[in-house]
FIKOLZA-1660 file (N, C-alpha, C; in steps of 0.1 Angstrom, whole numbers, plus 5000, padded with zeros to 4 digits):
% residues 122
   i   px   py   pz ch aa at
   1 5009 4988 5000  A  X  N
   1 5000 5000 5000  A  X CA
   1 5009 5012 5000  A  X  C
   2 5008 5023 4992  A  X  N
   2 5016 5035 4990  A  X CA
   2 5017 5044 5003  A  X  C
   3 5024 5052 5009  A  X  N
   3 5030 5055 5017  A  X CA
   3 5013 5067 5020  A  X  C
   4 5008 5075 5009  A  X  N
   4 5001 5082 5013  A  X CA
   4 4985 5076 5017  A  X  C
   5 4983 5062 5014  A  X  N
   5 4974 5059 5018  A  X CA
   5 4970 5048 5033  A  X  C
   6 4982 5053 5041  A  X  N
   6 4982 5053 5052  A  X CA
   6 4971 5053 5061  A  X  C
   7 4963 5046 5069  A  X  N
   7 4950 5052 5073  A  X CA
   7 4950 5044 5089  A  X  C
   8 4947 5049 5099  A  X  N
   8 4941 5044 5111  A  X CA
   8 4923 5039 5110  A  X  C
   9 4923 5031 5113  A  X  N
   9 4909 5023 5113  A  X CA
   9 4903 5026 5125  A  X  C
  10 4911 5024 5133  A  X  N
  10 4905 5032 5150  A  X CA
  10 4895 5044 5149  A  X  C
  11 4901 5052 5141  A  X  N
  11 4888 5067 5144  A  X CA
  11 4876 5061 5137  A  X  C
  12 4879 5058 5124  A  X  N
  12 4865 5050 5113  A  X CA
  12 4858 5043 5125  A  X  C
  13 4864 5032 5133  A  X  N
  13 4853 5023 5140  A  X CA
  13 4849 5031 5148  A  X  C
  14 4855 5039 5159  A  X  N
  14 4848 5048 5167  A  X CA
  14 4835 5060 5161  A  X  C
  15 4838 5065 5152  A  X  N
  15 4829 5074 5144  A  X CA
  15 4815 5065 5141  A  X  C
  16 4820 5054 5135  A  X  N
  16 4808 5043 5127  A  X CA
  16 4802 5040 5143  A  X  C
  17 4807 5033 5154  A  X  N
  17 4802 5029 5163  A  X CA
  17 4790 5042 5171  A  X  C
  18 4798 5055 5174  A  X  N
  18 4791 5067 5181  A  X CA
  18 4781 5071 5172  A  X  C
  19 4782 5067 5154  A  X  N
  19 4769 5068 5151  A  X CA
  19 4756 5057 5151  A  X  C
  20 4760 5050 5152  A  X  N
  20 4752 5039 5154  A  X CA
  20 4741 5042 5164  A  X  C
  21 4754 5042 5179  A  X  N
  21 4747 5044 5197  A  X CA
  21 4737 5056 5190  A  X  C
  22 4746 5066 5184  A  X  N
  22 4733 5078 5186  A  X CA
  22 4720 5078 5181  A  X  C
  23 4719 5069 5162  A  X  N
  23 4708 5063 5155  A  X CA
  23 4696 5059 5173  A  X  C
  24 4703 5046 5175  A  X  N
  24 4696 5039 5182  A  X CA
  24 4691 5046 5196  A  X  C
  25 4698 5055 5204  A  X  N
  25 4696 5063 5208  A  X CA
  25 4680 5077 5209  A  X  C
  26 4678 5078 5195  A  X  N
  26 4671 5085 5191  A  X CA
  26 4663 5080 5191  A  X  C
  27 4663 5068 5186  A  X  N
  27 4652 5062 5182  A  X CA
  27 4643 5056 5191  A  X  C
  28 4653 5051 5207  A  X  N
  28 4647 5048 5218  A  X CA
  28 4644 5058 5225  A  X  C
  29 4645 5073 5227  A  X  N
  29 4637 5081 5228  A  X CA
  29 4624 5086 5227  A  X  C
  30 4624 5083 5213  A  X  N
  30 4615 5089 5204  A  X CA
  30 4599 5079 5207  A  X  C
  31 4607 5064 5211  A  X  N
  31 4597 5059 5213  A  X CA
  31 4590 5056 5230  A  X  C
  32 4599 5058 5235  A  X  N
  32 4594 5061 5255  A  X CA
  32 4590 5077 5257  A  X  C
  33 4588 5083 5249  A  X  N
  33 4585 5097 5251  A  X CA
  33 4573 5100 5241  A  X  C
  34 4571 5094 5232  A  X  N
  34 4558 5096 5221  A  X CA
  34 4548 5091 5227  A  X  C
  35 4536 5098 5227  A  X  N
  35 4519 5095 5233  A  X CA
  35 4517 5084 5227  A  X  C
  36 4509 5078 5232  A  X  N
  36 4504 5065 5229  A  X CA
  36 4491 5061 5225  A  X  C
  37 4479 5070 5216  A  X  N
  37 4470 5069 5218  A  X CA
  37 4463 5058 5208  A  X  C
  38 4463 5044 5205  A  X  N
  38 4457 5040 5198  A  X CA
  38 4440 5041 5197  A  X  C
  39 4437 5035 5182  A  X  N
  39 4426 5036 5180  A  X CA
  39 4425 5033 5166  A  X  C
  40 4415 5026 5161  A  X  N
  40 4407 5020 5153  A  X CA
  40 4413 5030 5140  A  X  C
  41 4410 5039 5139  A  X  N
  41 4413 5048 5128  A  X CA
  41 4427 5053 5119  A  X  C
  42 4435 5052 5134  A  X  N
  42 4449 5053 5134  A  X CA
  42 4451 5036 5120  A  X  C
  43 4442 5027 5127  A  X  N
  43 4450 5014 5123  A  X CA
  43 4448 5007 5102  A  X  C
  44 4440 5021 5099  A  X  N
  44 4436 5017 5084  A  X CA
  44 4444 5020 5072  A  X  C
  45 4446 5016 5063  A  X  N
  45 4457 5013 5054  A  X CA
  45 4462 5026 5048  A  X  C
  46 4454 5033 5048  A  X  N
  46 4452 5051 5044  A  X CA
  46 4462 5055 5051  A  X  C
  47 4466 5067 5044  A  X  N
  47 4476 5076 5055  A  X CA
  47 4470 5087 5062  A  X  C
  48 4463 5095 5057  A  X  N
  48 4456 5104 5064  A  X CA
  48 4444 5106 5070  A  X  C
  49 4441 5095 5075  A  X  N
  49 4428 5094 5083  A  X CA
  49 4416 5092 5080  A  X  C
  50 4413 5094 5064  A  X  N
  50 4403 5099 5056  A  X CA
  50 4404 5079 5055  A  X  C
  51 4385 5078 5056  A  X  N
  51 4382 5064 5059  A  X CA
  51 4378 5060 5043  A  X  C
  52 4384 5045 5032  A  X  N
  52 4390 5048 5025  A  X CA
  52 4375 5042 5015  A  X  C
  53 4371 5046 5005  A  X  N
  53 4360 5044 5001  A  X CA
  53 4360 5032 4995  A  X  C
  54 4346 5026 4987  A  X  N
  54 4349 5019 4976  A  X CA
  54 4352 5020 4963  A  X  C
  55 4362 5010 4955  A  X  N
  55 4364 5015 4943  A  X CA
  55 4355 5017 4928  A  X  C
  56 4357 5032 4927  A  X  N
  56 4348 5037 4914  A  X CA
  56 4359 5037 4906  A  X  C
  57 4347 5035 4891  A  X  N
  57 4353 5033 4878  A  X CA
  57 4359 5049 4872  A  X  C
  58 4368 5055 4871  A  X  N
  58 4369 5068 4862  A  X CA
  58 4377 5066 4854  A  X  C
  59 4378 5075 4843  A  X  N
  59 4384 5073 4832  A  X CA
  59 4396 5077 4834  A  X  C
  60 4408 5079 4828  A  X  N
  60 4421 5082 4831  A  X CA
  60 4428 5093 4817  A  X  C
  61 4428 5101 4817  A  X  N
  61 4431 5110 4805  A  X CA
  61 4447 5104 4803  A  X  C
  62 4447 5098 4795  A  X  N
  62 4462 5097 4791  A  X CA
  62 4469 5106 4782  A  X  C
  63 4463 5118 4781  A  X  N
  63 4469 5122 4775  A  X CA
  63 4481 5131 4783  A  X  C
  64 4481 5134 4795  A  X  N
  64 4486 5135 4805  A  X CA
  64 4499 5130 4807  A  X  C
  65 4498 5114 4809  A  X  N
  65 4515 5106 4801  A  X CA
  65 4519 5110 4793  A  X  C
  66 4514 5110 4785  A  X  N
  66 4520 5111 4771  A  X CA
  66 4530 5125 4772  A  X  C
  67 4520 5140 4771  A  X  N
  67 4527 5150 4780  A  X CA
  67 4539 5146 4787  A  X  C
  68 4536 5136 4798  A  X  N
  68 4545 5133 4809  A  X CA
  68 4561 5129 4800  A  X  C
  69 4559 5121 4792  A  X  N
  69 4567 5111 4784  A  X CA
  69 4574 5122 4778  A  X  C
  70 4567 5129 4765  A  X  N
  70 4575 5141 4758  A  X CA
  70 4585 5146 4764  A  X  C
  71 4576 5150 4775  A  X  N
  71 4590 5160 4784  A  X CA
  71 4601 5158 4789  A  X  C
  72 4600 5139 4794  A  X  N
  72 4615 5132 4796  A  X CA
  72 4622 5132 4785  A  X  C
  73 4613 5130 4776  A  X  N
  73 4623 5127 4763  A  X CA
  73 4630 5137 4757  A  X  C
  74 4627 5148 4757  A  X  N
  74 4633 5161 4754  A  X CA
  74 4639 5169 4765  A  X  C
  75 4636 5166 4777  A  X  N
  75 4647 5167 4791  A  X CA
  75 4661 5156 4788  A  X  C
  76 4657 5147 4781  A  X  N
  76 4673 5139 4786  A  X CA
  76 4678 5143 4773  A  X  C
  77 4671 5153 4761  A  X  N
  77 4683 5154 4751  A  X CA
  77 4688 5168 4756  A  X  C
  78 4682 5176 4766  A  X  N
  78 4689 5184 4768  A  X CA
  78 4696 5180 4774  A  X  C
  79 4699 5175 4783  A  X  N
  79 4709 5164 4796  A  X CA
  79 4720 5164 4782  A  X  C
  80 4717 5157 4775  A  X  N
  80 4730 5156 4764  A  X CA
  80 4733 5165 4755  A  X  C
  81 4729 5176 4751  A  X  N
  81 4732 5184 4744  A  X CA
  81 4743 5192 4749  A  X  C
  82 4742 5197 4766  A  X  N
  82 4751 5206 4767  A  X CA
  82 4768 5202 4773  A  X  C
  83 4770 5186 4774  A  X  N
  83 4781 5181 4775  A  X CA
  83 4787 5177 4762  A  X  C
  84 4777 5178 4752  A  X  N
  84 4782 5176 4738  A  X CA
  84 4783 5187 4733  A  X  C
  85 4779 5200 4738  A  X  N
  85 4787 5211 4732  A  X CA
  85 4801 5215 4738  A  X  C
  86 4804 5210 4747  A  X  N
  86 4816 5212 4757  A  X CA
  86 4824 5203 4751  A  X  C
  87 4819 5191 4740  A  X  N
  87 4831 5185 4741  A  X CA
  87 4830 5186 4726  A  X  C
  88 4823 5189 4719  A  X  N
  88 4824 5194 4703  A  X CA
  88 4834 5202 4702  A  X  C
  89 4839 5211 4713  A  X  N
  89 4847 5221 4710  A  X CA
  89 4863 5214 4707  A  X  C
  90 4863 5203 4717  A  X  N
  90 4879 5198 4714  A  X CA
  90 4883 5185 4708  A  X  C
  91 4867 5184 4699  A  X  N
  91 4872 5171 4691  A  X CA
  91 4868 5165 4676  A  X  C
  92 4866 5155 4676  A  X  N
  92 4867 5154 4653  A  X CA
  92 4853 5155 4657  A  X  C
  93 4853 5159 4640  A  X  N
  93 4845 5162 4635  A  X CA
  93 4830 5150 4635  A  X  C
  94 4835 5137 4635  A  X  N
  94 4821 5125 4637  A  X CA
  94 4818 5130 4648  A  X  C
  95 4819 5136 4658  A  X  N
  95 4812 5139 4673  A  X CA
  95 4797 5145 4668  A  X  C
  96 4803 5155 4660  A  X  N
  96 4788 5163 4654  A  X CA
  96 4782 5157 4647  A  X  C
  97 4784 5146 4637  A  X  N
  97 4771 5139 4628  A  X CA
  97 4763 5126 4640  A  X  C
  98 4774 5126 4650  A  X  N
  98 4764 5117 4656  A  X CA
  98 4758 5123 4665  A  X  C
  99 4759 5132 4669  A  X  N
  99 4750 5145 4677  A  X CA
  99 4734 5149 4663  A  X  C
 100 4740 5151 4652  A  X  N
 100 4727 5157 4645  A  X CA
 100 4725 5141 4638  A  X  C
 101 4727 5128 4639  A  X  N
 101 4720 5119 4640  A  X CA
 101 4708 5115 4650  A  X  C
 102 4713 5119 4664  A  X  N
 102 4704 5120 4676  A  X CA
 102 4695 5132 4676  A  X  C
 103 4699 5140 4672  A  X  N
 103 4691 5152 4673  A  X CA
 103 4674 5147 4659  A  X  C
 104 4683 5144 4651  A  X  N
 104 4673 5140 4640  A  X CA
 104 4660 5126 4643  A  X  C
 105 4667 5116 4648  A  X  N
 105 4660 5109 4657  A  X CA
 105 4648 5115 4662  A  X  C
 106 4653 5124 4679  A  X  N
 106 4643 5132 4684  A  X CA
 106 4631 5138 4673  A  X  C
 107 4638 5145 4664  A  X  N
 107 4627 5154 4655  A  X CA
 107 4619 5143 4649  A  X  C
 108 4624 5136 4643  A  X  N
 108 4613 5124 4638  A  X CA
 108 4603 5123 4652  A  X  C
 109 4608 5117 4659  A  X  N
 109 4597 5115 4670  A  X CA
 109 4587 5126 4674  A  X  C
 110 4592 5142 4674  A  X  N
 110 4581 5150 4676  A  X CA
 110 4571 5150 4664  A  X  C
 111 4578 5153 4651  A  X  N
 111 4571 5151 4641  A  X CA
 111 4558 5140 4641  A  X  C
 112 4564 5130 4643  A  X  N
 112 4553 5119 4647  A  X CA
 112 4539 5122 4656  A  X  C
 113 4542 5128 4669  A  X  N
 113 4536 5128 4678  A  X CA
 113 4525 5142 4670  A  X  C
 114 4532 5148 4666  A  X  N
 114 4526 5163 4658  A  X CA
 114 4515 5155 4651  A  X  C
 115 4521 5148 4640  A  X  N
 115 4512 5143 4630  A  X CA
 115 4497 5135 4637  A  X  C
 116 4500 5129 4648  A  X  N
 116 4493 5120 4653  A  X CA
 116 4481 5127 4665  A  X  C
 117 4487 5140 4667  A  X  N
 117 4477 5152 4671  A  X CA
 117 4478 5146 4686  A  X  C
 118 4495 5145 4693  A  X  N
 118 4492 5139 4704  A  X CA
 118 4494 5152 4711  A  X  C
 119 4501 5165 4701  A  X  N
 119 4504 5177 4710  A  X CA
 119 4490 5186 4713  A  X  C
 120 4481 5184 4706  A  X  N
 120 4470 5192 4706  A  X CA
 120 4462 5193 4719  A  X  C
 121 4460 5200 4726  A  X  N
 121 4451 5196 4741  A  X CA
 121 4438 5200 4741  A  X  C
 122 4432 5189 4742  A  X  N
 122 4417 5197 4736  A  X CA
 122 4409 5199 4748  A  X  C
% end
């Protein structure tokens, strides 16, 4: 092992150990000191108290996902666009046709969605 990666293990177990006590600590606190008031309502699958109905039929507008979907898809080309302009700058020239191969991809796909009147919100 290289001279600068020298390490004592003693502080790591002490640090790892004093966090632990304190986790568990807290935790036993938290529970000899919290009210105790059960009851029927507390104990139903719901989170907020609200007593949970029977299931009705509604419709689900998907157009909603779809929305949802677009916007990842055009979020993660921006995710890539602006590390590919940083690195366009210091390298060959294939970097850029396969950037405006991807880019071309995406536009097919809006085009599509256009054509198919999935951007229209009616």
């Amino acid at each position: 092992m290289p001279e600068g990666f020298a390490f004592n293990w003693t502080a790591v177990i002490i640090v790892g150990a004093v966090g632990i006590a304190a986790i568990l600590g807290m935790f036993m606190t938290s529970y000899m000191l919290a009210p105790k008031r059960p009851s029927a309502m507390k104990d139903i699958p719901y989170e907020c108290g609200i007593v949970p109905e029977p299931y009705r039929w509604s419709q689900i507008q998907i157009r909603y996902y779809v929305f949802a979907i677009l916007f990842l898809i055009f979020d993660v080309e921006a995710v890539f666009l602006f590390p590919w302009a940083l690195v366009f700058l210091k390298s060959t020239p294939a970097v850029f046709y396969e950037m405006l191969i991807f880019i071309g991809i995406l536009m097919f796909g809006v085009l599509y969605a256009w054509k198919k009147g999935v951007l229209q919100w009616r």
